[in-house]
Every structure is written in C-alpha cells, then in structure tokens.
N, C-alpha and C positions, 0 to 999 in steps of 0.2 A: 756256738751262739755268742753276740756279742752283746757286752754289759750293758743292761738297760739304765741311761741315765736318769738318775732321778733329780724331779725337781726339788730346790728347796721350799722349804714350808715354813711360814713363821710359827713357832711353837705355843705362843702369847696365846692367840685365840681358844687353842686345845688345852693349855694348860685353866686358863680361868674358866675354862669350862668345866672342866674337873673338879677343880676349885668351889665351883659354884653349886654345881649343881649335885658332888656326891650328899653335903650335908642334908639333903632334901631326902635323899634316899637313906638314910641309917649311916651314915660312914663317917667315921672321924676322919679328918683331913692329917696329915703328917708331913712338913717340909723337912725333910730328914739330910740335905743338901743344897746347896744352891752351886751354879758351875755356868759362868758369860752371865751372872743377871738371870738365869734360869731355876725357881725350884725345881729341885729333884721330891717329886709327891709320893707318899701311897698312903692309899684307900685302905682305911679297916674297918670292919664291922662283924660285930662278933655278938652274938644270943646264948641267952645263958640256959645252962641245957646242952645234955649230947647230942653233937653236931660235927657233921667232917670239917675239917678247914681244910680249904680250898686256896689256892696260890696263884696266882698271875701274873705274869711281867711280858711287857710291851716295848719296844723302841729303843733298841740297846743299840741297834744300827740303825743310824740317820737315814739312811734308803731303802727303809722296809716302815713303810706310813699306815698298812693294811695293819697291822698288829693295832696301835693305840685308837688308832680308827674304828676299830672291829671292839674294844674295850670303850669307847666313847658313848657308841653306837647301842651297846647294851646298857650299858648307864643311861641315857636314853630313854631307855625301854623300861625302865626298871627291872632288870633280870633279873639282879644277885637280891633273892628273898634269904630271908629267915631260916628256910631249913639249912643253910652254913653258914659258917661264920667262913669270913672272905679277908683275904688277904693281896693286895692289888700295887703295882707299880707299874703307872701306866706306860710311861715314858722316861725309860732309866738314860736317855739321848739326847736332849734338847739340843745343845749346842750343835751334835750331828745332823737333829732334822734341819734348824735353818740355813744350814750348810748344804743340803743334799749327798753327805757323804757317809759312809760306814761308820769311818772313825771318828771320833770327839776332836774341838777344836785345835789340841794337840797334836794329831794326826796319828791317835794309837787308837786300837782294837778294844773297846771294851771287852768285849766275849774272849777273850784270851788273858784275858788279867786277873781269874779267881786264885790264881796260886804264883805269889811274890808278887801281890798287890803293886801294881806304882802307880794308878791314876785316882782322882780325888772320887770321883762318882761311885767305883769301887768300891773304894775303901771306905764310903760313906754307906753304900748300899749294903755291905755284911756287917757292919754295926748296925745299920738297923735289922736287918737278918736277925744275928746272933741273940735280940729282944724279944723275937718271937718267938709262942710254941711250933712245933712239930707239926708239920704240916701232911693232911692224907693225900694229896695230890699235887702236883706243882706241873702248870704248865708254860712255857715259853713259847712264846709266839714272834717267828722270824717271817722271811722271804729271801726265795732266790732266785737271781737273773739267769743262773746257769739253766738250769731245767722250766721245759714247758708245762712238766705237771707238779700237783702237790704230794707232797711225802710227809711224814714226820720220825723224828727218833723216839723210840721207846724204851727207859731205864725201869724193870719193873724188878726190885730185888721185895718185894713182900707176898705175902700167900693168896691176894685178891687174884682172881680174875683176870687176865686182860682182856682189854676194851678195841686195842689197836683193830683189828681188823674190823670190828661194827664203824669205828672212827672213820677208818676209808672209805666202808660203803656207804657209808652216808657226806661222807663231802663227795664222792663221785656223783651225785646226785646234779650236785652243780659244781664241779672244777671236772677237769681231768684228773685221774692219778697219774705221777711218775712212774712206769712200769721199769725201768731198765732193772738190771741185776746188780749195777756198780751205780752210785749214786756217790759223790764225794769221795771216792776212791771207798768205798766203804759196801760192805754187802747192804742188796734190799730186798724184799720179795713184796709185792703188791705194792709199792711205794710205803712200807716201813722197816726203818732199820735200826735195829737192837744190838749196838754198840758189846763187843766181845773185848775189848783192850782196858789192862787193868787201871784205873784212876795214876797210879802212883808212875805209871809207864809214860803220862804225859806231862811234857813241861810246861803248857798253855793248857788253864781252865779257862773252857766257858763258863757262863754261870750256869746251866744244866748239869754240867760234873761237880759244880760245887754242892748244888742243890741236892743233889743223888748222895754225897757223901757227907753232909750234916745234916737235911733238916728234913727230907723225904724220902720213902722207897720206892718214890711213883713220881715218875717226869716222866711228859712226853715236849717234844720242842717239834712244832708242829711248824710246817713251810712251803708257804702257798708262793706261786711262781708269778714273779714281779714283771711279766710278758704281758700276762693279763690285766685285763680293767683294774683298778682300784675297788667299785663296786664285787664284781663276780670274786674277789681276792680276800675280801672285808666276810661274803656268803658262804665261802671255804673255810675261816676260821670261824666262825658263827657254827657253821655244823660241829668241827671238830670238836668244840668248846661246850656244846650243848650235850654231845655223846659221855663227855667225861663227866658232867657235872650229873647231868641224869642218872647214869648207870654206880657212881660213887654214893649217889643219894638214898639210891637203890640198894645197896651192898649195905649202907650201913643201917640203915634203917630196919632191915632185916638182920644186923645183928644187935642191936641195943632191945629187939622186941624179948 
C-alpha cells in the first residue's frame, strides 16, 4: 500500500479550541511547552474522592489528525465527567500537523525519543509526566497508512481484566479490524498485539513504552488506518476510548464499593 499523504492542518484553530473550551468543562489548562509558536497543552481535571485516572495523548505524528480530532470532538460532547479524574494531551505535534508530516519541524520522530531524550517537546512532555500521579490507564492514539484495518497494542502488566478484545468488537462495529498475523513486523491475533520484547532490549522509546514503564500498568496505543475517511477514523477511536473508560469505570467502582 502506498503512504497516504496527509494534508497539512493549521494547529491554531484546534488548539484555541482546546484552549477555550476545556475551562468550561472542569479542566485546568497547562501550557507545559511551546515549539514554532505552538503550545504544547494538557487537559487536567481531577475530583476529589476515589476515582481512576485516566490518560490521553493525541497528535505526536503530524499525519495522524483522527486522534486530537476524536479528543476535540469529545470535549465537545462533554464526555470526560466526574467519575475520573482525566489527564489529557491533546496534540503533543503541532509543528508536525501544520507540516502534514510525522516528524516535528526538525525532521525527527517524536515516538522514538522516550529514552535519550533529544527533542524539546519530549523533554518538555516527561517533566510534565514526571508531576503527575500514576495513572490506571493510559491510552495513545495513533493512525496507519500501512494497514486497511484498525488494530491496537496492548501493555497489560496489572491483575485487571483485559478489555482488548470487547475494544475490537466494538470498533468493528464501524471500522474494519486488521486481521493479518504479522502486523509491524510484530505478532497480532484479531488485530491486537501484546508486545513480548523487554523495554530495556529497545533503543527507541515510544511514548507507550515509556508510559508502561513509569506511570501505568495499562496502555493500549490504539490505530485506526489513515485509508479511511477522517470521520469513520475519528468513530474507530470514539469506540475504542469509550470501551476503556466504561469498563475501567466499572472495575473500579466495584472495587472501592
């Protein structure tokens, strides 16, 4: 298949949206970066009282718009209630979206730079990490031009439940799933793939492997296929997103009773 080019987006509009409209909904605003003229944002809101906290991050490649989009869109909606406290970075890529490229204005990989930090957004983004509590779930939300269907990775080193396969069958609802066996060079079965190589064996962290080995036992990096509409891309990660927060909400709630 060949790479779907993506267009560039000016980031302006989606960021003052954010901007704007999380205060309305409970969220303290956090410019925890700036990179071209760009805040680097996240979203927190936190209830006081046990509650899971929940994690987000969007936009780390400038050619994947379904992620902040699909986080916009629920802000929007007012999705993120009270029963978590939420933790949110919508678009850790600015410079990449108005570029329509993967990499930041430098021409380097965010998602490969958790371990021997060299790019600012980075290094700016695990300081503000490193301020938070521990998070019960952490999700990352990509896209890829490679594959016609949706997949996601799943990191589950805690005693909960997995969710992964409810996750599928309900974005199969509206996406395809990636059915192959080899997906990224990487085993998958129903389009989920549960990562067997040890953190310390890689030279390039994404921020998922970072995620997994300081602040959460529960990452999924979920990847709806950038072939498709924007819309049906945006309803892929809407399912996926809904299955994790439901079912986490659910687990804990049934154990603080």
């Amino acid at each position: 298949m060949q790479p779907v080019k993506a267009s560039a987006v000016d980031p302006r509009p989606w960021l003052n949206r954010f901007q704007e409209l999380a205060p309305r909904r409970g969220f303290r605003v956090e410019k925890f970066g700036e990179i071209d003229g760009y805040p680097l944002l996240a979203l927190t809101k936190r209830t006081p009282g046990p509650r899971p906290r929940i994690y987000f991050s969007a936009g780390i490649h400038g050619d994947e718009p379904a992620g902040p989009a699909t986080l916009l869109q629920l802000l929007e909606e007012d999705f993120f209630k009270a029963q978590a406290n939420w933790f949110i970075c919508p678009l850790l890529n600015p410079a990449g979206l108005a570029r329509g490229t993967r990499e930041n204005a430098a021409g380097l990989d965010l998602n490969r730079d958790y371990r021997g930090t060299k790019t600012a957004e980075v290094s700016a983004h695990i300081a503000w990490l490193n301020a938070q509590p521990r998070f019960d779930v952490a999700v990352c939300l990509h896209e890829d031009w490679e594959f016609p269907g949706f997949y996601i990775y799943e990191v589950n080193t805690s005693k909960l439940p997995s969710v992964a396969e409810e996750l599928i069958e309900e974005v199969a609802k509206v996406c395809a799933i990636e059915l192959r066996e080899i997906i990224d060079e990487r085993a998958a079965k129903q389009g989920i793939i549960r990562p067997t190589i040890s953190p310390q064996e890689r030279e390039l962290w994404p921020e998922a492997l970072y995620l997994a080995e300081h602040h959460t036992d529960v990452c999924f990096t979920t990847e709806s296929p950038s072939s498709q509409s924007l819309p049906l891309r945006v309803a892929a990660q809407r399912a996926a997103l809904n299955v994790v927060v439901t079912q986490l909400q659910h687990t804990f709630a049934t154990k603080v009773r």
